[in-house]
N, C-alpha and C positions, 0 to 999 in steps of 0.2 A: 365795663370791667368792674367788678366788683372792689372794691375797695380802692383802687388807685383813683377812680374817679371819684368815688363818693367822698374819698376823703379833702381831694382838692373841689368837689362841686357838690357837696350834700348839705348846704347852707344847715348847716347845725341839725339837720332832721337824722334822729339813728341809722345807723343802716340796717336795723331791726323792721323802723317803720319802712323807710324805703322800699324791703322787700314785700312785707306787705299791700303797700301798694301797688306794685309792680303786680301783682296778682289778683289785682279788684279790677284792671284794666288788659289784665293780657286775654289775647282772645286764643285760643289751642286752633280751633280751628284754622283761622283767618292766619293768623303771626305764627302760627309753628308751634313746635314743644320748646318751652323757655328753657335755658340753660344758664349757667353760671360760670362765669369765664374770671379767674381772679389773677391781679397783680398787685406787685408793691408802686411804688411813685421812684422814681431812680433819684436818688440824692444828688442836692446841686443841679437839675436839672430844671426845664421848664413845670410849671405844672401840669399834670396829666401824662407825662412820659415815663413810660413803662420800665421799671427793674428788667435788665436780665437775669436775675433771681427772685425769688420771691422772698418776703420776712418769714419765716414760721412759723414766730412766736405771734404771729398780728393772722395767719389761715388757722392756727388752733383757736384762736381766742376767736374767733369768727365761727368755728367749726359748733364750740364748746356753749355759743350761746345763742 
């Protein structure tokens, strides 16, 4: 999940670079068409446990850069 995880598990690496990398190593063939699946992190919650809403302001600023 785009952004819930990376933000609780992308040890300081961008999620800029992350996705690039996710693309040096995806195989089309083999692994499928890559997709992007995004959530927020739910407040108060363990970490990695999914919003049932998303932030908007944190999917634009994702969108926009």
């Amino acid at each position: 999940m785009i952004n819930c995880h990376h933000e609780c598990f992308g040890n300081g690496v961008s999620l800029k670079d992350s996705i690039k990398d996710i693309g040096l190593i995806w195989k089309r063939i083999k692994d499928g068409s890559a997709i992007v699946d995004y959530s927020s992190q739910q407040l108060g919650e363990r970490k990695g446990k999914h919003a049932n809403t998303i932030d908007i302001s944190l999917l634009r600023s994702l969108y926009l850069h």
